[in-house]
mmCIF file as Biopython writes it, N, C-alpha, C and O atoms, coordinates in Angstrom:
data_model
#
loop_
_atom_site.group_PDB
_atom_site.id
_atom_site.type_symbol
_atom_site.label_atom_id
_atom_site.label_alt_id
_atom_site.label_comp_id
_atom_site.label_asym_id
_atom_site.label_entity_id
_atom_site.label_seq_id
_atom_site.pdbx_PDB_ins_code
_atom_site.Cartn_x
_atom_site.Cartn_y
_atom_site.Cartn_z
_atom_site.occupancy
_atom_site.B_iso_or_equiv
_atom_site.auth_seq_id
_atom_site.auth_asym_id
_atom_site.pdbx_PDB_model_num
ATOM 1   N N  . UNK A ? 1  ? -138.423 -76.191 -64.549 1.0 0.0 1  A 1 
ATOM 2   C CA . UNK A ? 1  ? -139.708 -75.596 -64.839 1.0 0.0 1  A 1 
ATOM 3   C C  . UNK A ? 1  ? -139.595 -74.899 -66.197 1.0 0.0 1  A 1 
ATOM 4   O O  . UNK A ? 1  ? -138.616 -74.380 -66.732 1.0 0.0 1  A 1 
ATOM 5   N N  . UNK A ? 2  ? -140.683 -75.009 -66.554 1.0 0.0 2  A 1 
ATOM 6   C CA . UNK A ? 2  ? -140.510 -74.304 -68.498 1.0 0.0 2  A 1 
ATOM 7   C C  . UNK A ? 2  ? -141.761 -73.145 -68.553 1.0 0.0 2  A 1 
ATOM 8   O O  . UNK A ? 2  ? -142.847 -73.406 -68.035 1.0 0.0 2  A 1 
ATOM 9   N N  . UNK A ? 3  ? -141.495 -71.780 -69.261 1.0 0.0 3  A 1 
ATOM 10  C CA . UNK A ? 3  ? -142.383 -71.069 -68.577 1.0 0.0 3  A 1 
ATOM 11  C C  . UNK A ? 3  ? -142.350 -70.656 -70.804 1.0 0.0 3  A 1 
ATOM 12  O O  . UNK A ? 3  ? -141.380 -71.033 -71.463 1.0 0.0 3  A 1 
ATOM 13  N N  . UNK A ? 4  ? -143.607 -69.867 -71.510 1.0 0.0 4  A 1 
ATOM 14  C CA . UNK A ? 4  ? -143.286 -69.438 -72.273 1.0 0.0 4  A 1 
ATOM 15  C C  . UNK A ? 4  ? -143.104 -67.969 -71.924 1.0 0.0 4  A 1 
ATOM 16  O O  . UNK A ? 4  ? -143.664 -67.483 -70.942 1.0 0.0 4  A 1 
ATOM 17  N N  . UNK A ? 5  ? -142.253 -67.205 -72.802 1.0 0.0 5  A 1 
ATOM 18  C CA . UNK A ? 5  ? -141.996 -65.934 -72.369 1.0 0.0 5  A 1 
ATOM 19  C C  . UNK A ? 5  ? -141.990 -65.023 -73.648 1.0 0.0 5  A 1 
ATOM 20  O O  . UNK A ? 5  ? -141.013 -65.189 -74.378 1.0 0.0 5  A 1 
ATOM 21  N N  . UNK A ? 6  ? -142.726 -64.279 -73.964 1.0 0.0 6  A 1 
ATOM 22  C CA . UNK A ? 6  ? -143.234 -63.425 -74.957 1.0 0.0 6  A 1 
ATOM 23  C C  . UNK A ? 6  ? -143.366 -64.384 -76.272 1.0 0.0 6  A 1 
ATOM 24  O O  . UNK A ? 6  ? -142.869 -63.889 -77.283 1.0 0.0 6  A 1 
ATOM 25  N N  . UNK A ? 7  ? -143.915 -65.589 -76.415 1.0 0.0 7  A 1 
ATOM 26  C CA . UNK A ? 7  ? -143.995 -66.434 -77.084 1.0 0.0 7  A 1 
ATOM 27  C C  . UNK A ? 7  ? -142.894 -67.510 -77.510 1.0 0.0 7  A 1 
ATOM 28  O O  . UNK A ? 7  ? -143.027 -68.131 -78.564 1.0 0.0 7  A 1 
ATOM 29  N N  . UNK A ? 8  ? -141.978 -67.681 -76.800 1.0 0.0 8  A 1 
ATOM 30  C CA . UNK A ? 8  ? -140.585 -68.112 -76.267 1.0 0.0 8  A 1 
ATOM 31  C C  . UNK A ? 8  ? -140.535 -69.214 -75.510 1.0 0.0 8  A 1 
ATOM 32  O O  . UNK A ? 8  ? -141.001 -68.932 -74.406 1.0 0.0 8  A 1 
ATOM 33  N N  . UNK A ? 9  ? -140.231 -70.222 -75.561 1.0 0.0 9  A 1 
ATOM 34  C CA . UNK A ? 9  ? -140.000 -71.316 -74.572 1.0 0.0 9  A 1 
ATOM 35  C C  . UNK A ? 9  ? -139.109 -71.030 -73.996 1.0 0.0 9  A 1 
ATOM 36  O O  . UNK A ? 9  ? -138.094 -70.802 -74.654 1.0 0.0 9  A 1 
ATOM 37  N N  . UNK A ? 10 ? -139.048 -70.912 -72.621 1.0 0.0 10 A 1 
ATOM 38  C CA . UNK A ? 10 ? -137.703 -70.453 -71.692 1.0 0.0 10 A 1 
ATOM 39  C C  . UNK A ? 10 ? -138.289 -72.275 -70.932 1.0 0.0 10 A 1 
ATOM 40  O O  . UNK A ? 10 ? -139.301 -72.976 -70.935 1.0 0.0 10 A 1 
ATOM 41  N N  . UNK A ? 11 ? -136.769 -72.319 -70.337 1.0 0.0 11 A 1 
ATOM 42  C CA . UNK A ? 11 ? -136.263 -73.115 -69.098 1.0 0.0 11 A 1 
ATOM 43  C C  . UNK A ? 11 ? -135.861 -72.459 -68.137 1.0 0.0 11 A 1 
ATOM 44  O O  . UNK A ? 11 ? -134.916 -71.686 -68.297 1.0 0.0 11 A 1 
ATOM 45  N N  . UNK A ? 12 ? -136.498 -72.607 -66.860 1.0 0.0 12 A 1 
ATOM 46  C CA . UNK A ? 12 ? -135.790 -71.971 -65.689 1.0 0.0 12 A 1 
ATOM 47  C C  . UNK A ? 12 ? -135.554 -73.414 -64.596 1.0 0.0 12 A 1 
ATOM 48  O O  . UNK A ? 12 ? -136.345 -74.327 -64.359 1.0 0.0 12 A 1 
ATOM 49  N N  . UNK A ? 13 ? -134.060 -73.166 -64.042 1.0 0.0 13 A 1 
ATOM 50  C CA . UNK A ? 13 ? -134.001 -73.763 -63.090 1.0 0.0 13 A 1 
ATOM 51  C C  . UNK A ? 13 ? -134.548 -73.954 -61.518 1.0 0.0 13 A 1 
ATOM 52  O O  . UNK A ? 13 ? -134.256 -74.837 -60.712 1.0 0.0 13 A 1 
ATOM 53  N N  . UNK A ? 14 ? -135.354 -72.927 -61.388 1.0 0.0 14 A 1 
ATOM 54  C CA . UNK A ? 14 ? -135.818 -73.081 -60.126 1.0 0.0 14 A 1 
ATOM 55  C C  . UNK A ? 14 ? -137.333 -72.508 -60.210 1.0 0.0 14 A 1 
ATOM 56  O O  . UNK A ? 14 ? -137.541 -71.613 -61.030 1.0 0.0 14 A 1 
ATOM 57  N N  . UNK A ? 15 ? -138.460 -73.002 -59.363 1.0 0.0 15 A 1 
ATOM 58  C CA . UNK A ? 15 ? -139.695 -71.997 -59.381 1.0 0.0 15 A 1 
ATOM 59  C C  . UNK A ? 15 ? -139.224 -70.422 -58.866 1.0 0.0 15 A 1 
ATOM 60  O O  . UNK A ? 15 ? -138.379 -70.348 -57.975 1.0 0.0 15 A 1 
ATOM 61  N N  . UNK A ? 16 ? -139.734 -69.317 -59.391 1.0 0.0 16 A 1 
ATOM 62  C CA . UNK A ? 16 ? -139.831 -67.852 -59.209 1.0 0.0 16 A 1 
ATOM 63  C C  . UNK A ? 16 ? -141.014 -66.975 -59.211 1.0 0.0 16 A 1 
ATOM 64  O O  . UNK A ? 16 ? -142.105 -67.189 -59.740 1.0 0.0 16 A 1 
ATOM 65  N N  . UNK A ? 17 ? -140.684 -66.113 -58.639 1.0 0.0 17 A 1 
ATOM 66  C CA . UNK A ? 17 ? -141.698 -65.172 -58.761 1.0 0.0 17 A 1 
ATOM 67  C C  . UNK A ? 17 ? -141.661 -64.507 -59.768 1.0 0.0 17 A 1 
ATOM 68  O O  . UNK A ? 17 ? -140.958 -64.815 -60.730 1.0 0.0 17 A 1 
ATOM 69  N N  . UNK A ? 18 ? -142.551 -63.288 -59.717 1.0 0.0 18 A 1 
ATOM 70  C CA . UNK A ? 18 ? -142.518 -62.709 -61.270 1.0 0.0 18 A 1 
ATOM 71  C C  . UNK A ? 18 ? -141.206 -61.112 -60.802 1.0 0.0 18 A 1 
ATOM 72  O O  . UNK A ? 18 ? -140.796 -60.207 -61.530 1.0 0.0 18 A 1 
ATOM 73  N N  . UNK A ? 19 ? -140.982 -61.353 -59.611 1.0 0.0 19 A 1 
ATOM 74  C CA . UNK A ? 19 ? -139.836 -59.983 -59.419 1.0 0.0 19 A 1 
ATOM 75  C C  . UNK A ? 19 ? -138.459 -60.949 -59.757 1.0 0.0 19 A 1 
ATOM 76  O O  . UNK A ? 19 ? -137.827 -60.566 -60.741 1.0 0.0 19 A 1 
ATOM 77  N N  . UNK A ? 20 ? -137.974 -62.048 -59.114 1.0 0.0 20 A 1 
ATOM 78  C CA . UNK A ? 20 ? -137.228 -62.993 -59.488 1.0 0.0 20 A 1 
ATOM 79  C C  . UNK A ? 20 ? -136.581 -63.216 -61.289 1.0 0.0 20 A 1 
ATOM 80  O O  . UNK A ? 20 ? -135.483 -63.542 -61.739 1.0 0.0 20 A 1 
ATOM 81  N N  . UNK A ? 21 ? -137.947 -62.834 -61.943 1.0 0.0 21 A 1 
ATOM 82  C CA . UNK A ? 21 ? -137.924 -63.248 -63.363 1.0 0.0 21 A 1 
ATOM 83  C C  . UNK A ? 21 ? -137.427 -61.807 -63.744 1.0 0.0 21 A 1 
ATOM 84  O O  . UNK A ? 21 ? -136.913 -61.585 -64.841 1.0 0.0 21 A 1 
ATOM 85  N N  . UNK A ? 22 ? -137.637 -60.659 -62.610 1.0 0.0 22 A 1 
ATOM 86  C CA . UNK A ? 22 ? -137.326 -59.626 -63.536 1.0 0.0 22 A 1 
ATOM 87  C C  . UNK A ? 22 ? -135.939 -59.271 -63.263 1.0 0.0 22 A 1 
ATOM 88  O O  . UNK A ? 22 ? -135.239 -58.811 -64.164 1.0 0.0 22 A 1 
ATOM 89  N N  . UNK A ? 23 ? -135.338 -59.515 -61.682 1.0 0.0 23 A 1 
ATOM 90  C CA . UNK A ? 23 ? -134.253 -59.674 -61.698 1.0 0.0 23 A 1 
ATOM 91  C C  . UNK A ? 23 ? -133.309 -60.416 -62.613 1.0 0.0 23 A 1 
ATOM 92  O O  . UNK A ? 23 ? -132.182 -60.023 -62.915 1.0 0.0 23 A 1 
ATOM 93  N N  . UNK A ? 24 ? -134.017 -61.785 -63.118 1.0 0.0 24 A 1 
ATOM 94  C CA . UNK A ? 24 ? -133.099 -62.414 -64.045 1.0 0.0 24 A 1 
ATOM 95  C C  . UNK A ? 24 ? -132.427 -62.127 -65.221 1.0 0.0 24 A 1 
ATOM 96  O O  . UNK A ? 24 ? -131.299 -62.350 -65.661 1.0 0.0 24 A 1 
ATOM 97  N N  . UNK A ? 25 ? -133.838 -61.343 -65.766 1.0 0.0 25 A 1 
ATOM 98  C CA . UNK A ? 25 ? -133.620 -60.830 -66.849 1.0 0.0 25 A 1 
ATOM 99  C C  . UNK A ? 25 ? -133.329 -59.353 -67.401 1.0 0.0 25 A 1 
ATOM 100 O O  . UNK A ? 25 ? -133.571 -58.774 -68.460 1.0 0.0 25 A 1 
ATOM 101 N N  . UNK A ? 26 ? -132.479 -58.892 -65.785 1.0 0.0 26 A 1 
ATOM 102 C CA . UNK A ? 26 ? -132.003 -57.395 -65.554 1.0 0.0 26 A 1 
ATOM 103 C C  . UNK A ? 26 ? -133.191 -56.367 -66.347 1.0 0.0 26 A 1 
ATOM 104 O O  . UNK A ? 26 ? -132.904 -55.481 -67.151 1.0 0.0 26 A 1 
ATOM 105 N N  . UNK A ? 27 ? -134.531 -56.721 -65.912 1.0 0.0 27 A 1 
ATOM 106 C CA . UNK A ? 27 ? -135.015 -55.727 -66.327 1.0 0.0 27 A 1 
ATOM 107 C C  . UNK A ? 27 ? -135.149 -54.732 -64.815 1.0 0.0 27 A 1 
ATOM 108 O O  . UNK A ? 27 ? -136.076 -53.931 -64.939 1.0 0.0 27 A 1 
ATOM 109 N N  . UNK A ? 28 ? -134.606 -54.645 -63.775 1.0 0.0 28 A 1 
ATOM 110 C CA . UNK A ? 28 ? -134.938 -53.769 -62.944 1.0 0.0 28 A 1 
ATOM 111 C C  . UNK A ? 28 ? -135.065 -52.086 -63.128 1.0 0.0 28 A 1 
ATOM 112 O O  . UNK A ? 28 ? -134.151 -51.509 -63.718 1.0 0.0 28 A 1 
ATOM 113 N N  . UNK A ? 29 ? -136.003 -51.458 -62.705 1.0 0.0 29 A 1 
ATOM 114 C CA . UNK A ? 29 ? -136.219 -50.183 -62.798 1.0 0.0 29 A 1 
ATOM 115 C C  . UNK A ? 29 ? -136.665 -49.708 -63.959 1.0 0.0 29 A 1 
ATOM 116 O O  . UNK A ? 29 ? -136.651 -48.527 -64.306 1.0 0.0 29 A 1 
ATOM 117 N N  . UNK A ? 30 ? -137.186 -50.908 -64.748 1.0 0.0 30 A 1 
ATOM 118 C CA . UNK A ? 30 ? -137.673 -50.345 -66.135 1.0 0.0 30 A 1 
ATOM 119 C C  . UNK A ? 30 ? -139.296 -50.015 -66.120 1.0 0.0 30 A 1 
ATOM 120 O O  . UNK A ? 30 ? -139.562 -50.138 -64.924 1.0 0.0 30 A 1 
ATOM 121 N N  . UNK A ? 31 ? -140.093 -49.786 -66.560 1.0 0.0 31 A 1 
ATOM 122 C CA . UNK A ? 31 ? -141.734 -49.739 -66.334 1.0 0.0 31 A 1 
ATOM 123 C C  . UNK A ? 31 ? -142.041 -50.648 -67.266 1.0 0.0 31 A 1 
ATOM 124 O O  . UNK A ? 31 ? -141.533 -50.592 -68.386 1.0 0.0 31 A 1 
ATOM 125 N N  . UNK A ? 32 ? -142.773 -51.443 -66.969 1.0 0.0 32 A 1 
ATOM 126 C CA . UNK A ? 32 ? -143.184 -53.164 -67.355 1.0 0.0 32 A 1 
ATOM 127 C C  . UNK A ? 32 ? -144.509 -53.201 -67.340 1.0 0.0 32 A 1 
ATOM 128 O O  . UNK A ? 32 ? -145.087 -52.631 -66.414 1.0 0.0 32 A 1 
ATOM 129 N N  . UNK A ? 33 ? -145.074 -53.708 -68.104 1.0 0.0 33 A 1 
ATOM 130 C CA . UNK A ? 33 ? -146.136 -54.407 -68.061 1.0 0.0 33 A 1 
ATOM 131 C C  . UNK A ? 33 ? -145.970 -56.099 -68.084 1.0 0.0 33 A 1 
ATOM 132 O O  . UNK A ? 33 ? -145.298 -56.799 -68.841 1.0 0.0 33 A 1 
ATOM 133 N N  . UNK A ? 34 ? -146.806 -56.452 -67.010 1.0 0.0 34 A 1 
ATOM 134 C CA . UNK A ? 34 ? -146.217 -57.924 -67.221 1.0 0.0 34 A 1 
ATOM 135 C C  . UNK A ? 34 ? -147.965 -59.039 -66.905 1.0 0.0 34 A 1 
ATOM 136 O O  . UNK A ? 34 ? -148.794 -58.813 -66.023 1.0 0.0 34 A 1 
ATOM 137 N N  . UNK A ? 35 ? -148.003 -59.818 -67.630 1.0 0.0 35 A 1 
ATOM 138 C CA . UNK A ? 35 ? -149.709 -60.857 -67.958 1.0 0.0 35 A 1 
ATOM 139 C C  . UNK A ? 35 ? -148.888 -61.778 -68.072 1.0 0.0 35 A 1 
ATOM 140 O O  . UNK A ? 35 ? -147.865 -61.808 -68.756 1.0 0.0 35 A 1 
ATOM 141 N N  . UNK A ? 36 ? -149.572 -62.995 -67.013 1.0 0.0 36 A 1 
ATOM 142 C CA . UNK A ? 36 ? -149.542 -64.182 -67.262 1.0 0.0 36 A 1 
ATOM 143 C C  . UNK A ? 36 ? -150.726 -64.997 -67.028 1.0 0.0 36 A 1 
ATOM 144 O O  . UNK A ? 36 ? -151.543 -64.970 -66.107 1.0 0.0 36 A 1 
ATOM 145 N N  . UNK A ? 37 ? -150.618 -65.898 -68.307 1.0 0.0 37 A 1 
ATOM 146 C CA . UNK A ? 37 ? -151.917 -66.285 -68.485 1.0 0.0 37 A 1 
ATOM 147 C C  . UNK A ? 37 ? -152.892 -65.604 -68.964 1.0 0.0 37 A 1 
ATOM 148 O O  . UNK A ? 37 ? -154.055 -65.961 -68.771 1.0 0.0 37 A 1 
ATOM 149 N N  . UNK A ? 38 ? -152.626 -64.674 -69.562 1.0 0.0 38 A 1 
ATOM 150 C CA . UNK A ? 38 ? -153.444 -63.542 -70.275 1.0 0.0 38 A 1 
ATOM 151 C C  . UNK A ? 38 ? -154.393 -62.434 -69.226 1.0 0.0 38 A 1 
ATOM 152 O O  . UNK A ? 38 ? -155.382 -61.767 -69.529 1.0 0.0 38 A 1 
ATOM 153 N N  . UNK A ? 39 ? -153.648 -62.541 -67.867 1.0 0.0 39 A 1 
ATOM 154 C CA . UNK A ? 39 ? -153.917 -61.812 -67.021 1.0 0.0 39 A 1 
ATOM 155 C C  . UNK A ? 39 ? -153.041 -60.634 -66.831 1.0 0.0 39 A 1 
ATOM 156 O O  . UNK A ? 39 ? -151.839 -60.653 -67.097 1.0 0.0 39 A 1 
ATOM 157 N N  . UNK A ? 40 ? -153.581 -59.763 -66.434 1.0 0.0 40 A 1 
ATOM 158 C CA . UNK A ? 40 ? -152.500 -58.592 -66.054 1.0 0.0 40 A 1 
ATOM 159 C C  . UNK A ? 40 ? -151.967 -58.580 -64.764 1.0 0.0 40 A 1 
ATOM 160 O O  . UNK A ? 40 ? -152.956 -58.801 -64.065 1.0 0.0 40 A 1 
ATOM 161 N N  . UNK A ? 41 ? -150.936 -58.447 -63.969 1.0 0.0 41 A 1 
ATOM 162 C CA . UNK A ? 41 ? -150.409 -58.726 -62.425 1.0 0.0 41 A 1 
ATOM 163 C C  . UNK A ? 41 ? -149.756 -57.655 -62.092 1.0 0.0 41 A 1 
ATOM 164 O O  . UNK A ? 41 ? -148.661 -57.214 -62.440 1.0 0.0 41 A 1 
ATOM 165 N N  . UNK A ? 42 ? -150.714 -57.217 -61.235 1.0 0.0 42 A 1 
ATOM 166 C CA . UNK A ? 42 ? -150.104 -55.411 -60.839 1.0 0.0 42 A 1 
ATOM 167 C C  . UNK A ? 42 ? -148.758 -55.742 -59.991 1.0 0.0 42 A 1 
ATOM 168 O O  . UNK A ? 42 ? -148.373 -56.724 -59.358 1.0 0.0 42 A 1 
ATOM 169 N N  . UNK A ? 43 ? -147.955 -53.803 -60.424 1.0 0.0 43 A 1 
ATOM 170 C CA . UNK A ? 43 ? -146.691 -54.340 -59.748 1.0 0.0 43 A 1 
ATOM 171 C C  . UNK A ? 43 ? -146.305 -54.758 -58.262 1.0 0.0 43 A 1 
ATOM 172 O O  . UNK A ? 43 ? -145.224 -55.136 -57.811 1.0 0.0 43 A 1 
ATOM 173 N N  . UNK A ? 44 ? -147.833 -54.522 -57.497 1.0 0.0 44 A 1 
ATOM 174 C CA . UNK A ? 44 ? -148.086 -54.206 -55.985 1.0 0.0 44 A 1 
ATOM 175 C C  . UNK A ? 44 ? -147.352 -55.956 -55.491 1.0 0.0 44 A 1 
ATOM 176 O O  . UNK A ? 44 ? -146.642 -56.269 -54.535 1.0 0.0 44 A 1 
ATOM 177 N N  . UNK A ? 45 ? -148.110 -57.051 -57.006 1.0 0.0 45 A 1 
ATOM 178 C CA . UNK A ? 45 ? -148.190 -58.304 -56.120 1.0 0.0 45 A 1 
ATOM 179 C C  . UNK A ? 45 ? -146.900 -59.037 -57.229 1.0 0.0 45 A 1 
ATOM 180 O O  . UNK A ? 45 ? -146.966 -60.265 -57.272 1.0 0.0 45 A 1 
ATOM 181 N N  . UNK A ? 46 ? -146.049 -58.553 -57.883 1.0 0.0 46 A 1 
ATOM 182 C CA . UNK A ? 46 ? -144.935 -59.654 -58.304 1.0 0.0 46 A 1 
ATOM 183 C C  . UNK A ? 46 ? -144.287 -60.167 -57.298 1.0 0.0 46 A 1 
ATOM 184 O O  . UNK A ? 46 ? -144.201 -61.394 -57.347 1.0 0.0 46 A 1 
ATOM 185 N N  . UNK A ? 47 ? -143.620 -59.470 -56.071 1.0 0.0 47 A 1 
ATOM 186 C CA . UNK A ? 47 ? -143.179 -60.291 -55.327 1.0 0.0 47 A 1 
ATOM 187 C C  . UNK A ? 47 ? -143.177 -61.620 -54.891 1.0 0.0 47 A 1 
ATOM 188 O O  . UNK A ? 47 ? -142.291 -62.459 -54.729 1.0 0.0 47 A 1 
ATOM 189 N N  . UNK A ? 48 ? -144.877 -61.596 -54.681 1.0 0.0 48 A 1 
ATOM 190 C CA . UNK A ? 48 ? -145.653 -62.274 -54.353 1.0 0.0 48 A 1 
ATOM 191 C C  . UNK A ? 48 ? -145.755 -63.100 -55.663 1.0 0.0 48 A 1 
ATOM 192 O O  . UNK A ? 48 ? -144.627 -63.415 -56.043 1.0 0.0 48 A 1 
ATOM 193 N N  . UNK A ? 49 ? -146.299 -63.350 -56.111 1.0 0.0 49 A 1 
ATOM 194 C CA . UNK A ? 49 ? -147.000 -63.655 -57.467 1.0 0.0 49 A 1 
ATOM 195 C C  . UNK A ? 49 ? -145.374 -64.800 -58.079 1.0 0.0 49 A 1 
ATOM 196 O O  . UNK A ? 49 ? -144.281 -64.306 -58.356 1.0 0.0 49 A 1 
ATOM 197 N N  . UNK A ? 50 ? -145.652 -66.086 -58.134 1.0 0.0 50 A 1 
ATOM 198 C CA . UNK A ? 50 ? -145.045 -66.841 -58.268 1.0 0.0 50 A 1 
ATOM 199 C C  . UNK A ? 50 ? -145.451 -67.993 -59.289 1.0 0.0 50 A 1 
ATOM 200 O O  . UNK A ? 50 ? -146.569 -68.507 -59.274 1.0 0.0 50 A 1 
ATOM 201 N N  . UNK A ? 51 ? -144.487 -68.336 -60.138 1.0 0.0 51 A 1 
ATOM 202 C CA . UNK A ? 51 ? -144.422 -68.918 -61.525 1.0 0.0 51 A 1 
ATOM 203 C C  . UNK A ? 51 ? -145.172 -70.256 -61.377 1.0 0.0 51 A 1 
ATOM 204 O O  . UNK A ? 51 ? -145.434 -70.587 -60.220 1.0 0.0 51 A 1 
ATOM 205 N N  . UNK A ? 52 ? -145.406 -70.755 -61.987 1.0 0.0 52 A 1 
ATOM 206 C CA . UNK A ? 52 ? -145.648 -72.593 -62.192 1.0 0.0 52 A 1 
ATOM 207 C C  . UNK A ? 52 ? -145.301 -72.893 -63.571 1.0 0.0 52 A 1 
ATOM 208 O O  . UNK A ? 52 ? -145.305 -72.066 -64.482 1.0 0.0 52 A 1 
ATOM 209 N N  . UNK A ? 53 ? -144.966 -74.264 -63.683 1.0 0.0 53 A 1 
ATOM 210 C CA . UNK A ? 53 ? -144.166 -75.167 -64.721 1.0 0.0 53 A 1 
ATOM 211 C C  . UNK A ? 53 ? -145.724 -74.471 -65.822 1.0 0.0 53 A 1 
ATOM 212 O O  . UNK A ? 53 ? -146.812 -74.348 -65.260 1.0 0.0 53 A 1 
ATOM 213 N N  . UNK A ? 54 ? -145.600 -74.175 -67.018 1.0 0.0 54 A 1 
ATOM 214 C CA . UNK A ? 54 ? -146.448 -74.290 -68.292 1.0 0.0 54 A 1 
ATOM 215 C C  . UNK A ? 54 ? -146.515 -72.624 -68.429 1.0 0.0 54 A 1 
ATOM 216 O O  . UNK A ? 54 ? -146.826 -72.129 -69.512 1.0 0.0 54 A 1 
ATOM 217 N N  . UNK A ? 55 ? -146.265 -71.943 -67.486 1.0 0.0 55 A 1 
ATOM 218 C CA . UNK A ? 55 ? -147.481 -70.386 -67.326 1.0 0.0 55 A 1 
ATOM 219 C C  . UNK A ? 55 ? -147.012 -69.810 -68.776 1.0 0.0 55 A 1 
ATOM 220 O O  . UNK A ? 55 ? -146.062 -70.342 -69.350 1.0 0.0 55 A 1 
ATOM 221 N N  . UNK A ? 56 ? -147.838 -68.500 -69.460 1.0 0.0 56 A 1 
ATOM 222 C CA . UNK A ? 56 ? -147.535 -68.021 -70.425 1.0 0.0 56 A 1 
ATOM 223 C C  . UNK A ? 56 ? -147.394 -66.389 -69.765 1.0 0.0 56 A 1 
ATOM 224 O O  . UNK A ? 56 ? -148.253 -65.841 -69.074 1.0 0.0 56 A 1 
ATOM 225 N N  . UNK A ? 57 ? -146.099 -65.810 -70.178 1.0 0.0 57 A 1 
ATOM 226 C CA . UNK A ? 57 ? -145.642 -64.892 -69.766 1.0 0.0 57 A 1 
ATOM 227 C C  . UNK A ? 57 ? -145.610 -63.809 -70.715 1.0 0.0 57 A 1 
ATOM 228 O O  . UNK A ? 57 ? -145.184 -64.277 -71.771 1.0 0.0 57 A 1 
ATOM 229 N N  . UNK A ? 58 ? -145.900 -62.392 -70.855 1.0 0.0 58 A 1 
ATOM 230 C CA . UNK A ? 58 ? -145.941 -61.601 -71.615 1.0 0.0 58 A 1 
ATOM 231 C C  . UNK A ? 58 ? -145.485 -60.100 -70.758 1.0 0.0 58 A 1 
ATOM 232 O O  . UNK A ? 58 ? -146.102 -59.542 -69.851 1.0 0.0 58 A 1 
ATOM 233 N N  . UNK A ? 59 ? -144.059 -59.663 -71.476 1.0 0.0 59 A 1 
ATOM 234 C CA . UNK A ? 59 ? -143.480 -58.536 -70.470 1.0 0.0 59 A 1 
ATOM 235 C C  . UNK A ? 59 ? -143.597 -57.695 -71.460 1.0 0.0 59 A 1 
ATOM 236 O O  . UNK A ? 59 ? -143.364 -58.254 -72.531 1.0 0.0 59 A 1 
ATOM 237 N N  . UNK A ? 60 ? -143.831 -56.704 -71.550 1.0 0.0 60 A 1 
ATOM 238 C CA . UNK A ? 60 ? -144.190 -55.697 -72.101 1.0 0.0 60 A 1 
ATOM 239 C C  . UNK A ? 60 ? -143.708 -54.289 -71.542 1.0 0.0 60 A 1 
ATOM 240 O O  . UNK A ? 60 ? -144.153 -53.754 -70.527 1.0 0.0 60 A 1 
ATOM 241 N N  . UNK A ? 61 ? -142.321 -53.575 -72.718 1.0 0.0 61 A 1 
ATOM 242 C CA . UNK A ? 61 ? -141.902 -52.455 -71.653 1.0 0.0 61 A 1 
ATOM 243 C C  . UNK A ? 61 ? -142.443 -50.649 -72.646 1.0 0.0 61 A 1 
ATOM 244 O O  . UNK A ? 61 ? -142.546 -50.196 -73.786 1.0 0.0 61 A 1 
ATOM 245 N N  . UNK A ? 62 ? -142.635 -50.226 -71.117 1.0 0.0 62 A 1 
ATOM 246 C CA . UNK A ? 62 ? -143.704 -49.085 -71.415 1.0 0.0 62 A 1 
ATOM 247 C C  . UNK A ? 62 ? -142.489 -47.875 -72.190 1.0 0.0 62 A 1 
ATOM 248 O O  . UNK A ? 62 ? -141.364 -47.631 -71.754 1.0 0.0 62 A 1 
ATOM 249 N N  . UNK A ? 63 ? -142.822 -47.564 -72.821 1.0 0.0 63 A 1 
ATOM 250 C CA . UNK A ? 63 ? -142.182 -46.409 -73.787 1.0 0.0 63 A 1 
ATOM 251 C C  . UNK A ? 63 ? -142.877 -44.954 -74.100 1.0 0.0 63 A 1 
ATOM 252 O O  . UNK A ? 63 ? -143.910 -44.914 -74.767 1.0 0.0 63 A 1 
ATOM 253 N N  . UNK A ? 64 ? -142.264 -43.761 -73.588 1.0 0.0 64 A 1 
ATOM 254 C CA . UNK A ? 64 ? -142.570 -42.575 -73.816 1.0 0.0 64 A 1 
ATOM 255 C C  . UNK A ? 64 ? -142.273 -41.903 -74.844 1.0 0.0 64 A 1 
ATOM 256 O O  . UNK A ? 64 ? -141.086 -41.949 -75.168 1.0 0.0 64 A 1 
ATOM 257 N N  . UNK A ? 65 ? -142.982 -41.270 -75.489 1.0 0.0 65 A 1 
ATOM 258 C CA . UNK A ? 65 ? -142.994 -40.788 -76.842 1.0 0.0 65 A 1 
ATOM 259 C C  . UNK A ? 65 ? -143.729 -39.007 -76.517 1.0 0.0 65 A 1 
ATOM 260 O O  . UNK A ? 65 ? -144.166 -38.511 -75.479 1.0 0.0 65 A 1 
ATOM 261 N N  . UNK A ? 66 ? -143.538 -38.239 -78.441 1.0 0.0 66 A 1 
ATOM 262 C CA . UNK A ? 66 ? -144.965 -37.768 -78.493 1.0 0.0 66 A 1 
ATOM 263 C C  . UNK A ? 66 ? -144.967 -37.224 -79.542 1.0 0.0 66 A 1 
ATOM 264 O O  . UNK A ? 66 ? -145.994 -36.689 -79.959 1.0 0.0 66 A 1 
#
């Protein structure tokens, strides 16, 4: 399956979810924003919320400042 990922052609070997993708990519415990398909996907439903071959992925990590 080939997913783009922050404008990135990734290859993944198996279909995933979008928690799957975050495990992969050791982002755990970070605060994320994450749109695919130019949608936004609250964190309630990544579990849930599962990839298909083409999707366009945009992770976005939240940063505190001031």
């Amino acid at each position: 399956m080939n997913i783009v990922l922050n404008g990135e052609k990734r290859g993944l070997d198996d279909a995933l979810t979008l928690r799957g993708l975050i495990d992969r990519l050791e982002l755990n415990g970070k605060r994320l924003a994450i749109e695919v398909n130019e949608e936004v996907v609250p964190r309630s439903q990544h579990s849930e919320y599962r990839l298909h071959d083409g999707d366009r992925v945009e992770i976005v990590h939240a940063i505190g400042g001031g």
